[in-house]
N, CA and C atoms as an extended XYZ file, in Angstrom:
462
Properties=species:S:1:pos:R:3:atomname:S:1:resname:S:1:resid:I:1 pbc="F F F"
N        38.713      -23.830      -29.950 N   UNK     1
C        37.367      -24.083      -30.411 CA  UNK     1
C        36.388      -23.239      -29.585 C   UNK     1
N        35.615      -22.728      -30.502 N   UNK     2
C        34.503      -21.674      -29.457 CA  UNK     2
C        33.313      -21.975      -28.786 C   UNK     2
N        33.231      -22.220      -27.626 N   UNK     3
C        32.011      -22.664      -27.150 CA  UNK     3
C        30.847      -22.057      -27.204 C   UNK     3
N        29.600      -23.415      -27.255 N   UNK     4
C        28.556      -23.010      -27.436 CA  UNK     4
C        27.663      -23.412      -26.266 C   UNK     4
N        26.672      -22.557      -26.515 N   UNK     5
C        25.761      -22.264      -25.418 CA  UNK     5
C        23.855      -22.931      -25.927 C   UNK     5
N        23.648      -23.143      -24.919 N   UNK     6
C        21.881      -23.417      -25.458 CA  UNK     6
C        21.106      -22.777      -24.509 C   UNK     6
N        20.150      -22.047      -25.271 N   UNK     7
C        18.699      -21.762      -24.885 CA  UNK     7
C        17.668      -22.495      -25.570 C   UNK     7
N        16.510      -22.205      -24.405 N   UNK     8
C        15.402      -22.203      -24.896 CA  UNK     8
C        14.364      -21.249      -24.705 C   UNK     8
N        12.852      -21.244      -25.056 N   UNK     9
C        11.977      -20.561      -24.540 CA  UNK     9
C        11.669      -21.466      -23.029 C   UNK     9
N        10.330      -20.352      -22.818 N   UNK    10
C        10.389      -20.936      -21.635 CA  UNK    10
C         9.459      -22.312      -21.431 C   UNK    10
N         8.727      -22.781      -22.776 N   UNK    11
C         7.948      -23.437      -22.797 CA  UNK    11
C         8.611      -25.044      -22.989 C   UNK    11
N        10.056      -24.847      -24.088 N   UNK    12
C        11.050      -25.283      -24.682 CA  UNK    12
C        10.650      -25.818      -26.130 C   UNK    12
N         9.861      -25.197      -26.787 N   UNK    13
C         9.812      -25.621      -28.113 CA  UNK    13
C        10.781      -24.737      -29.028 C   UNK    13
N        11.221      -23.892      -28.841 N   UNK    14
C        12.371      -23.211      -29.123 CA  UNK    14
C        13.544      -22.897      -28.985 C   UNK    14
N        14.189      -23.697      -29.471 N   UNK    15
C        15.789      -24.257      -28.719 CA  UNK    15
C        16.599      -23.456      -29.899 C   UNK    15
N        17.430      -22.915      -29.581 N   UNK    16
C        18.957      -22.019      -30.059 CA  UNK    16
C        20.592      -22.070      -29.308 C   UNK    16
N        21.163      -22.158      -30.779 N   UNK    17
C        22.290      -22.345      -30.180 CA  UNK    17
C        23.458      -20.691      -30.472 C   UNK    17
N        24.132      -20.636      -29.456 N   UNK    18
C        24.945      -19.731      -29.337 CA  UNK    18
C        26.212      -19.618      -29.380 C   UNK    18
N        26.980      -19.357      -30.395 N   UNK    19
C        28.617      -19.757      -30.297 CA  UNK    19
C        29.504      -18.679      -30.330 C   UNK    19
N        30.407      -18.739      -29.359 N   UNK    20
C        31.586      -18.340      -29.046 CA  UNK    20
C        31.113      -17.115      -27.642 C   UNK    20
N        31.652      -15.973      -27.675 N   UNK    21
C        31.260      -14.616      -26.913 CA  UNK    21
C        30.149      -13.379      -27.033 C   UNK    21
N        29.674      -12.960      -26.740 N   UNK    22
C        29.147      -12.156      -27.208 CA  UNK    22
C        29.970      -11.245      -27.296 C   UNK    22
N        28.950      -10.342      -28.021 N   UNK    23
C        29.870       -8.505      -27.856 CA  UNK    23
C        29.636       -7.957      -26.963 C   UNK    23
N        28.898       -7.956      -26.716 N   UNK    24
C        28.417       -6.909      -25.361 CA  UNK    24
C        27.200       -7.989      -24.140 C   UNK    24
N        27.709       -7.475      -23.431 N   UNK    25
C        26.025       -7.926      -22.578 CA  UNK    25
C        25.687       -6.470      -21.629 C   UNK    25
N        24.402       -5.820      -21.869 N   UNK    26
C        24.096       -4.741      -21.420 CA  UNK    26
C        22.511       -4.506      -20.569 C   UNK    26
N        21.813       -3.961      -20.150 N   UNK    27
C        20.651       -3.851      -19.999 CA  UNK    27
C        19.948       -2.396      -21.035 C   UNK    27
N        18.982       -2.693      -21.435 N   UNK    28
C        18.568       -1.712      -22.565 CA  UNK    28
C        17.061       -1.311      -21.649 C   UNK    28
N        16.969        0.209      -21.531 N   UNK    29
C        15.916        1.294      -21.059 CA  UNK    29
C        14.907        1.987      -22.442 C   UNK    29
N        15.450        1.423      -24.044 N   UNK    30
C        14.644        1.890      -24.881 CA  UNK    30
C        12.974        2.159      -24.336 C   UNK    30
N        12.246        2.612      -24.821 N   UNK    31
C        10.389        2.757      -25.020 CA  UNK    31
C        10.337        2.118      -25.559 C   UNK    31
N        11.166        1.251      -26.777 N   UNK    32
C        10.505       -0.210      -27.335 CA  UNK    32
C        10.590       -0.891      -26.196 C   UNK    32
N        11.532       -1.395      -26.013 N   UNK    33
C        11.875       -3.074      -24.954 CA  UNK    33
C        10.948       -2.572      -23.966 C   UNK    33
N        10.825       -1.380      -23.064 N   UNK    34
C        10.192       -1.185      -22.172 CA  UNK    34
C         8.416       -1.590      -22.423 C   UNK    34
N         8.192       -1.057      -23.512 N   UNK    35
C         6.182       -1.615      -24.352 CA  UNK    35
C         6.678       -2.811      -24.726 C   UNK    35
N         7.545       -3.686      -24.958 N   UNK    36
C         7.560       -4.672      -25.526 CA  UNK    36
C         7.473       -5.944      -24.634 C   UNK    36
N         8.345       -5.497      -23.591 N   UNK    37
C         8.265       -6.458      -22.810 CA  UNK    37
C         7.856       -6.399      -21.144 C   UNK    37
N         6.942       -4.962      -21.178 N   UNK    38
C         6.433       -4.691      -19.947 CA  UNK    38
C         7.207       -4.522      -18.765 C   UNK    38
N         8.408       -4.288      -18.765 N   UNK    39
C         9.419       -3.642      -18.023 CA  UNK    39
C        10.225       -2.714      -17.851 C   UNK    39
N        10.860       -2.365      -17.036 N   UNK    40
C        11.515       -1.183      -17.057 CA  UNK    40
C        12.805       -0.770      -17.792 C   UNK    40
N        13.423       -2.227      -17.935 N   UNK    41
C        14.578       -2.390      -18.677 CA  UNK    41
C        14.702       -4.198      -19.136 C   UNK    41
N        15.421       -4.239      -20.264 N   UNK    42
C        15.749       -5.806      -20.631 CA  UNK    42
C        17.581       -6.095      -20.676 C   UNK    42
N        17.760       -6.739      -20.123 N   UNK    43
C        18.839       -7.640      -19.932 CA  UNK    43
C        18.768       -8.031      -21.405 C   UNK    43
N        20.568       -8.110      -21.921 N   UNK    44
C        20.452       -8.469      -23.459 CA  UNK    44
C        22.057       -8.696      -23.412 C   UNK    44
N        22.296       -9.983      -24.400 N   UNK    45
C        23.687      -10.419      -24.637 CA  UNK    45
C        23.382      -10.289      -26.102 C   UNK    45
N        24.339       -9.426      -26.676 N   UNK    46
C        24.890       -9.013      -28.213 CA  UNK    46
C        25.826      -10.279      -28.045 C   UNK    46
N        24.765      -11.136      -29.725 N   UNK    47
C        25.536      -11.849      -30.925 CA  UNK    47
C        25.460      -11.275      -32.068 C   UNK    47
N        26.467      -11.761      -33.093 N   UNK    48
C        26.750      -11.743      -34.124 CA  UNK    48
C        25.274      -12.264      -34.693 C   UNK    48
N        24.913      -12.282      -35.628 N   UNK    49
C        23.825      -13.385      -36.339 CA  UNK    49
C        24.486      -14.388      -36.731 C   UNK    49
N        26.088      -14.651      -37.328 N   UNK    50
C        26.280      -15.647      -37.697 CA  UNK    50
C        26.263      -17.178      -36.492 C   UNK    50
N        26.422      -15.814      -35.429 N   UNK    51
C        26.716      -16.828      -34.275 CA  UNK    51
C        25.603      -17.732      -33.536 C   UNK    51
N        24.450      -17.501      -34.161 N   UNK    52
C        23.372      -18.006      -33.321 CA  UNK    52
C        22.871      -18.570      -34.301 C   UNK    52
N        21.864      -19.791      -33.556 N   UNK    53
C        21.384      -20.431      -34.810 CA  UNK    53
C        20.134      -21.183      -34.014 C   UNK    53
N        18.990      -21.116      -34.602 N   UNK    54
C        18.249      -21.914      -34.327 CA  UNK    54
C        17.675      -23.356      -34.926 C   UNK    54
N        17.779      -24.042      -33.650 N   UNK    55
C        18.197      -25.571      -33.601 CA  UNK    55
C        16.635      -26.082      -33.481 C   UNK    55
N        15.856      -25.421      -32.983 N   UNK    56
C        14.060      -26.194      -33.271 CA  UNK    56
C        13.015      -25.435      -33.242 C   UNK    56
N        11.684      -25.372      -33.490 N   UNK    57
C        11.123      -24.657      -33.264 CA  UNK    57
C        10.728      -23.707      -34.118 C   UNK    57
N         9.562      -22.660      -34.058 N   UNK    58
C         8.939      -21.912      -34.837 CA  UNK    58
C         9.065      -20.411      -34.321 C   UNK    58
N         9.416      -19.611      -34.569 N   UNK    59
C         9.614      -18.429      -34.224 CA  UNK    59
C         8.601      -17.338      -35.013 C   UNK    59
N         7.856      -16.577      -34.051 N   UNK    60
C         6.766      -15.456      -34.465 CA  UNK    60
C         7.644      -14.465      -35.079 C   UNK    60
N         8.261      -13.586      -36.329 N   UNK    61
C         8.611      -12.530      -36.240 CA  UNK    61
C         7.800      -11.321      -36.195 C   UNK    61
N         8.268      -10.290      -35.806 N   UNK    62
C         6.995       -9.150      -35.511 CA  UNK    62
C         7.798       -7.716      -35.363 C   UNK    62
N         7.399       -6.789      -35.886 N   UNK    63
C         7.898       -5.302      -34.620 CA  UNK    63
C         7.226       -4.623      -34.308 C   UNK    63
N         7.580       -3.967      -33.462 N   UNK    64
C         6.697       -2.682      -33.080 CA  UNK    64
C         6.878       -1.443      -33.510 C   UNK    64
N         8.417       -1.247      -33.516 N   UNK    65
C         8.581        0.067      -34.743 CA  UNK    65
C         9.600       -0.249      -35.680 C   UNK    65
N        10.841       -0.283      -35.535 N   UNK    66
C        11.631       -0.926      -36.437 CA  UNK    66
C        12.578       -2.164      -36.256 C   UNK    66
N        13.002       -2.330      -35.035 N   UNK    67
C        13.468       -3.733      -34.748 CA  UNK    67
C        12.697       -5.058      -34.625 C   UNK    67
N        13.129       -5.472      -35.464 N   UNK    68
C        12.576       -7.622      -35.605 CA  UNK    68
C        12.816       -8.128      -34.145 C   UNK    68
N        11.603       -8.842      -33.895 N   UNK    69
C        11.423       -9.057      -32.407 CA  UNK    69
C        11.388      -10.694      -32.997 C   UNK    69
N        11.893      -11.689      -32.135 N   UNK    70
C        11.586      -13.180      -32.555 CA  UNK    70
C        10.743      -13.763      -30.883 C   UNK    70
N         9.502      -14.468      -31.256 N   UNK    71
C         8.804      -14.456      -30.285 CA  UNK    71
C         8.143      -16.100      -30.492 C   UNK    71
N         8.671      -17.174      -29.187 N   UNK    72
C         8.014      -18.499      -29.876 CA  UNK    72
C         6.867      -18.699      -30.023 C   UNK    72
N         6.303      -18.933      -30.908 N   UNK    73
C         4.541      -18.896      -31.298 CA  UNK    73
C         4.100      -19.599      -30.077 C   UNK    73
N         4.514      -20.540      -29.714 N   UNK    74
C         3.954      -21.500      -28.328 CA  UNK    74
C         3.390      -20.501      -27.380 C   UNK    74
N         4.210      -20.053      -26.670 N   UNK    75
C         4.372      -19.767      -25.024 CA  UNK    75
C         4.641      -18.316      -25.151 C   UNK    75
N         4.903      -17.055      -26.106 N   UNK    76
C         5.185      -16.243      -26.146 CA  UNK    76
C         6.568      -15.826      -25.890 C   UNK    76
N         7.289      -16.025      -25.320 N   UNK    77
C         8.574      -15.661      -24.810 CA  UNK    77
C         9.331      -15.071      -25.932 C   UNK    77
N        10.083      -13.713      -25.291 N   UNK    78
C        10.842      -12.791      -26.021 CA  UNK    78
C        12.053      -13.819      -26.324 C   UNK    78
N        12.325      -13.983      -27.551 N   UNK    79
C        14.070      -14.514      -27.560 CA  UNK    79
C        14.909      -14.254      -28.184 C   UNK    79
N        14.789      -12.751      -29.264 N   UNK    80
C        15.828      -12.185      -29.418 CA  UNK    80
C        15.021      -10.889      -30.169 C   UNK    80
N        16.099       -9.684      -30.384 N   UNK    81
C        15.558       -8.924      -31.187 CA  UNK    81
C        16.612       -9.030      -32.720 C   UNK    81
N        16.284       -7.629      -33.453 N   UNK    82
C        17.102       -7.811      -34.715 CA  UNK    82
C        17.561       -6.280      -34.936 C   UNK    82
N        17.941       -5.576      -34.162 N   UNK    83
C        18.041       -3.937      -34.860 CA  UNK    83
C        18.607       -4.225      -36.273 C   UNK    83
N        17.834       -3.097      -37.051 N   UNK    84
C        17.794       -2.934      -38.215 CA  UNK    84
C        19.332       -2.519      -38.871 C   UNK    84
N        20.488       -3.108      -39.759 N   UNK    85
C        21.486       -2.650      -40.212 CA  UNK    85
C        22.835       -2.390      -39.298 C   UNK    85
N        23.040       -3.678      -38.543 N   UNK    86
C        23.959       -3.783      -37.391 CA  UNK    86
C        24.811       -5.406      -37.413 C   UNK    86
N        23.750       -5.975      -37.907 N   UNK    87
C        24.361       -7.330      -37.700 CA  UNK    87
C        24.072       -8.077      -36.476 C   UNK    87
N        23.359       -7.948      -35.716 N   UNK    88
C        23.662       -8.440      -34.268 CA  UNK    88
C        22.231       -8.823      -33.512 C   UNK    88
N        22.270       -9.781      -33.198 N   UNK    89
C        21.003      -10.359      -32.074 CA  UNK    89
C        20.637       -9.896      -30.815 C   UNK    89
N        20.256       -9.141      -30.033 N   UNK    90
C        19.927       -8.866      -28.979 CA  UNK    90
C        19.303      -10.505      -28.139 C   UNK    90
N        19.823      -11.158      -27.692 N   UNK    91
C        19.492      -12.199      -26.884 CA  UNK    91
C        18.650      -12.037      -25.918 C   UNK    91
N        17.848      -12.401      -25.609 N   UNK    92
C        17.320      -12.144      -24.491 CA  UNK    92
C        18.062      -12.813      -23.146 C   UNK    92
N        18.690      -12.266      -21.997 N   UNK    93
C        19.327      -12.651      -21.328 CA  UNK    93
C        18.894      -13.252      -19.932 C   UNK    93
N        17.884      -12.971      -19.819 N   UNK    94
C        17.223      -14.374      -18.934 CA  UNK    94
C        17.678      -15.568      -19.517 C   UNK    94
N        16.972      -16.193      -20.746 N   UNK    95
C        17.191      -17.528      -20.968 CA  UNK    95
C        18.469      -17.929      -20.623 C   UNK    95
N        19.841      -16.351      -20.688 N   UNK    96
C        21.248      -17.615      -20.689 CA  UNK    96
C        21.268      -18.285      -19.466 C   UNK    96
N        22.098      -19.978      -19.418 N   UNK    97
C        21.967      -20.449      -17.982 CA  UNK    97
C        22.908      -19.636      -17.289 C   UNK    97
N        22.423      -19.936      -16.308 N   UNK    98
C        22.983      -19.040      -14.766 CA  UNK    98
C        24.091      -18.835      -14.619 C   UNK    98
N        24.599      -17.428      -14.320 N   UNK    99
C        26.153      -17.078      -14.652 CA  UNK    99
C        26.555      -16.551      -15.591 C   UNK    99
N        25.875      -16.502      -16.536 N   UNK   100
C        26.526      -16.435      -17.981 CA  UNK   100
C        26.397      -14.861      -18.456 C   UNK   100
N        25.551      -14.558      -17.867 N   UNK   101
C        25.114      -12.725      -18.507 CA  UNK   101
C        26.091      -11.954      -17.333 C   UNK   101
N        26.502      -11.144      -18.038 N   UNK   102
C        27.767      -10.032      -17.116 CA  UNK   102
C        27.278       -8.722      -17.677 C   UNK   102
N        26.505       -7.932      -17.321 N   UNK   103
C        26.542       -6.978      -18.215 CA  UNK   103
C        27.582       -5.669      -17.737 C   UNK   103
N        27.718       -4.811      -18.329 N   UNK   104
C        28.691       -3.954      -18.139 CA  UNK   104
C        28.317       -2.577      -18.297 C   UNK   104
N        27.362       -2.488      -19.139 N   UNK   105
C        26.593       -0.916      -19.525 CA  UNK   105
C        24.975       -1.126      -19.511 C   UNK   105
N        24.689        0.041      -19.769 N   UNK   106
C        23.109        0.390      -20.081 CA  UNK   106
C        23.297        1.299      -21.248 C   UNK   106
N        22.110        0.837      -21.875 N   UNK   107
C        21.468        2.011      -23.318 CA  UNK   107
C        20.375        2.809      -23.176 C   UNK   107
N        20.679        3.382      -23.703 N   UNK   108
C        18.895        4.161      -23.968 CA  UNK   108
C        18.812        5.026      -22.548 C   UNK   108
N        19.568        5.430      -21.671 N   UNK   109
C        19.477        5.791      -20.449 CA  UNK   109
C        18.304        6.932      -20.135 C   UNK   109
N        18.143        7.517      -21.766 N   UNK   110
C        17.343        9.022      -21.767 CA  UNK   110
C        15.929        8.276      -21.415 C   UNK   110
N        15.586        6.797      -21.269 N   UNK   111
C        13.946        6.479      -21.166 CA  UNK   111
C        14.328        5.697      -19.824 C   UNK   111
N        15.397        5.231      -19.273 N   UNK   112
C        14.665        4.689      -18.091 CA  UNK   112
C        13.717        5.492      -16.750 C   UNK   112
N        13.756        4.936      -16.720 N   UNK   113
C        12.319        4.985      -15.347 CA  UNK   113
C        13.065        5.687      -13.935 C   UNK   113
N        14.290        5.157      -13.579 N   UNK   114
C        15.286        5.631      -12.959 CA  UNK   114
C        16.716        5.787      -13.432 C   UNK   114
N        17.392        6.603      -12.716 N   UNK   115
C        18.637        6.608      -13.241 CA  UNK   115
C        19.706        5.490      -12.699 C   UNK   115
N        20.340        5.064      -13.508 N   UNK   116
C        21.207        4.138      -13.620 CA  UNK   116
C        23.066        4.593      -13.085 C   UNK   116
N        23.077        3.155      -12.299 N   UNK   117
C        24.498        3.723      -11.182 CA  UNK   117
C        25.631        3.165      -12.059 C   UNK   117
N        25.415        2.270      -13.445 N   UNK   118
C        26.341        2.069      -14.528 CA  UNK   118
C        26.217        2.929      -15.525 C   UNK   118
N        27.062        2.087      -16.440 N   UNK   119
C        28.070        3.784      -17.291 CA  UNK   119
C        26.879        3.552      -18.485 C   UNK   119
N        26.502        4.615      -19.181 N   UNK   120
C        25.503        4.347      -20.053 CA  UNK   120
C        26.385        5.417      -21.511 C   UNK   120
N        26.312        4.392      -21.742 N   UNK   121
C        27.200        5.060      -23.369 CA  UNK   121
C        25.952        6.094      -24.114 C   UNK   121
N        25.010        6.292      -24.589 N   UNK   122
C        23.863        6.885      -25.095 CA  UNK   122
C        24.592        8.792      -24.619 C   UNK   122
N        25.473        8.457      -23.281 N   UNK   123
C        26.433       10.007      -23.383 CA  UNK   123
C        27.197       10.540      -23.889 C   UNK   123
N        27.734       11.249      -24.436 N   UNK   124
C        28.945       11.842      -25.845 CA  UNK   124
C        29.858       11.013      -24.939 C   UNK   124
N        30.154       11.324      -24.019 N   UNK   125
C        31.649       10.496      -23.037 CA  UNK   125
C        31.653        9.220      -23.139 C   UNK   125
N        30.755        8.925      -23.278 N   UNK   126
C        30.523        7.045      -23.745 CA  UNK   126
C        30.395        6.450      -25.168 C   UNK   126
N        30.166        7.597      -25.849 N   UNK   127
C        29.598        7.071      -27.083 CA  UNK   127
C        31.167        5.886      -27.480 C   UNK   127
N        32.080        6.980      -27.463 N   UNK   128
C        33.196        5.693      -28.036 CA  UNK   128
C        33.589        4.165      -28.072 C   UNK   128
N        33.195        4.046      -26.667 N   UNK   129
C        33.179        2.614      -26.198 CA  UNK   129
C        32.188        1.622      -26.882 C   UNK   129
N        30.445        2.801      -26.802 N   UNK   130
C        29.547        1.884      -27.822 CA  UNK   130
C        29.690        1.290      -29.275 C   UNK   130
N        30.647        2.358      -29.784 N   UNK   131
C        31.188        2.225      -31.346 CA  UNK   131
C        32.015        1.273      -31.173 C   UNK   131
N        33.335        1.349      -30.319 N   UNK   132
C        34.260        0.062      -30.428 CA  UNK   132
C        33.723       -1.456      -30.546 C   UNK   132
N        32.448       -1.461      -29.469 N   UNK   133
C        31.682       -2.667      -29.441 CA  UNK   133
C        31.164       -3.159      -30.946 C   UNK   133
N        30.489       -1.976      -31.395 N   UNK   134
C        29.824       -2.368      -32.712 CA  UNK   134
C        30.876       -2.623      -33.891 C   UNK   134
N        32.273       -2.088      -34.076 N   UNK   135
C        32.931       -2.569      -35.026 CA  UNK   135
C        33.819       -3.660      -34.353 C   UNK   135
N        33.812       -4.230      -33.420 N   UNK   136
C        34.037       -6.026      -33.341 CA  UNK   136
C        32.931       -6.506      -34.001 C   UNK   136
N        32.063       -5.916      -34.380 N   UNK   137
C        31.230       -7.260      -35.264 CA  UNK   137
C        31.619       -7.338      -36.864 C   UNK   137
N        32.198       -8.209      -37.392 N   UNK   138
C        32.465       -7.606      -38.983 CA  UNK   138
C        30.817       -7.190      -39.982 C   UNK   138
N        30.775       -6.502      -40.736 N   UNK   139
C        30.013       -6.264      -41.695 CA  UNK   139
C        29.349       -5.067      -41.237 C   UNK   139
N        29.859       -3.964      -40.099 N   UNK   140
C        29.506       -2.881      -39.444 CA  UNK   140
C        30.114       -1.432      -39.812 C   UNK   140
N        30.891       -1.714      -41.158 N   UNK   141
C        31.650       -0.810      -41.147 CA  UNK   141
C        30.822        0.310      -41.859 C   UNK   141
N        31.175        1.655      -41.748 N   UNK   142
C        31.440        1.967      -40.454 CA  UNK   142
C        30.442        2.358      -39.284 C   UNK   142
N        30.530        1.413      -38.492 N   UNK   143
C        29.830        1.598      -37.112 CA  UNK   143
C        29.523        3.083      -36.519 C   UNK   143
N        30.204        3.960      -36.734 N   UNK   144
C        29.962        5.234      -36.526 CA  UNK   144
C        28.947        6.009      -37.209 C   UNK   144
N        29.067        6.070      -38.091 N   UNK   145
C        27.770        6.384      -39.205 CA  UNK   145
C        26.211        5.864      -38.592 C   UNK   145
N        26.652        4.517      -38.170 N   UNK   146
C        25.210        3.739      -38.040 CA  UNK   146
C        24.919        4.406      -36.620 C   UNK   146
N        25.153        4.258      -35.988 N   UNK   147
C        25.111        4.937      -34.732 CA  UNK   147
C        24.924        6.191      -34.252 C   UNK   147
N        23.371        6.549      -34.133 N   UNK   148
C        22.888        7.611      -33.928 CA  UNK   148
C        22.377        7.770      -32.617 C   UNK   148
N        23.330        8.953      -31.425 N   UNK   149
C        22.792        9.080      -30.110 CA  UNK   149
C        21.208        8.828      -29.660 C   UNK   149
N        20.412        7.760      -28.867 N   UNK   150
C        18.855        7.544      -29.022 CA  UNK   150
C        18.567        6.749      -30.253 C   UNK   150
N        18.849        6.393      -31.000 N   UNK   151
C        18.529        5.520      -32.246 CA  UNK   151
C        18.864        4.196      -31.811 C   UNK   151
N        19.532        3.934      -30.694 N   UNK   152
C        20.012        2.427      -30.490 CA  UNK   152
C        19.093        1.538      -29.667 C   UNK   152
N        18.000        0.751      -30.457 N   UNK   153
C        17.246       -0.096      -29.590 CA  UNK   153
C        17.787       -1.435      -29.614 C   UNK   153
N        17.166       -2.284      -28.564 N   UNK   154
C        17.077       -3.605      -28.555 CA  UNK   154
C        15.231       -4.585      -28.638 C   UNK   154
């Protein structure tokens, strides 16, 4: 049986539930997340959409250029994104409780602010690994196609 996980915002009128693993957990250096959320990089656990579900609450949707940002009308808090034609939630990885985010890569490496001492797939030498990630999600096929070097926000 696959376990599930709960967030909230930070206010808690926005409660979500999370089931089973993610695909990835990474930190993302896009120029969106970076204007979006006033930092240099965002911490993010890849779900499925089927896998998440929200359990209360009102959610702002919005973007800034092409990814669906979900934002609780309350208190503001980032709590997931939506890239466009992927299938997959960008979580915001603060909210998970403590322990739970492992990340393993970075994206978008061409905008961070500094350079990064993990492996950042956004390089031809990496790209493969990013693709493998994206076709564990079903309804991605083919993940390669979708996946354009710099095109990958959160």
């Amino acid at each position: 049986m696959a376990t599930t996980t709960s967030i909230q915002c930070l206010c808690g009128a926005v409660k979500m539930e999370l089931t089973g693993e993610p695909i990835a957990q990474l930190y993302c250096h896009c120029d969106d997340c970076q204007a979006v959320h006033g930092a240099a990089y965002v911490p993010a656990a890849l779900y499925r959409i089927p896998a998440t579900r929200i359990v209360s609450g009102e959610l702002l949707l919005w973007k800034r250029k092409v990814t669906t940002r979900a934002t609780c009308r309350e208190c503001g808090t980032r709590v997931f994104s939506e890239p466009p034609g992927i299938g997959v939630r960008g979580v915001t990885a603060t909210l998970l409780p403590p322990g739970l985010f492992k990340p393993t890569f970075h994206i978008q490496c061409q905008h961070a602010l500094l350079p990064s001492k993990m492996a950042c797939p956004t390089s031809r030498a990496s790209r493969p690994r990013l693709v493998a990630l994206m076709n564990r999600c079903p309804g991605n096929e083919p993940a390669d196609a979708q996946y354009q070097p710099g095109s990958f926000s959160f």
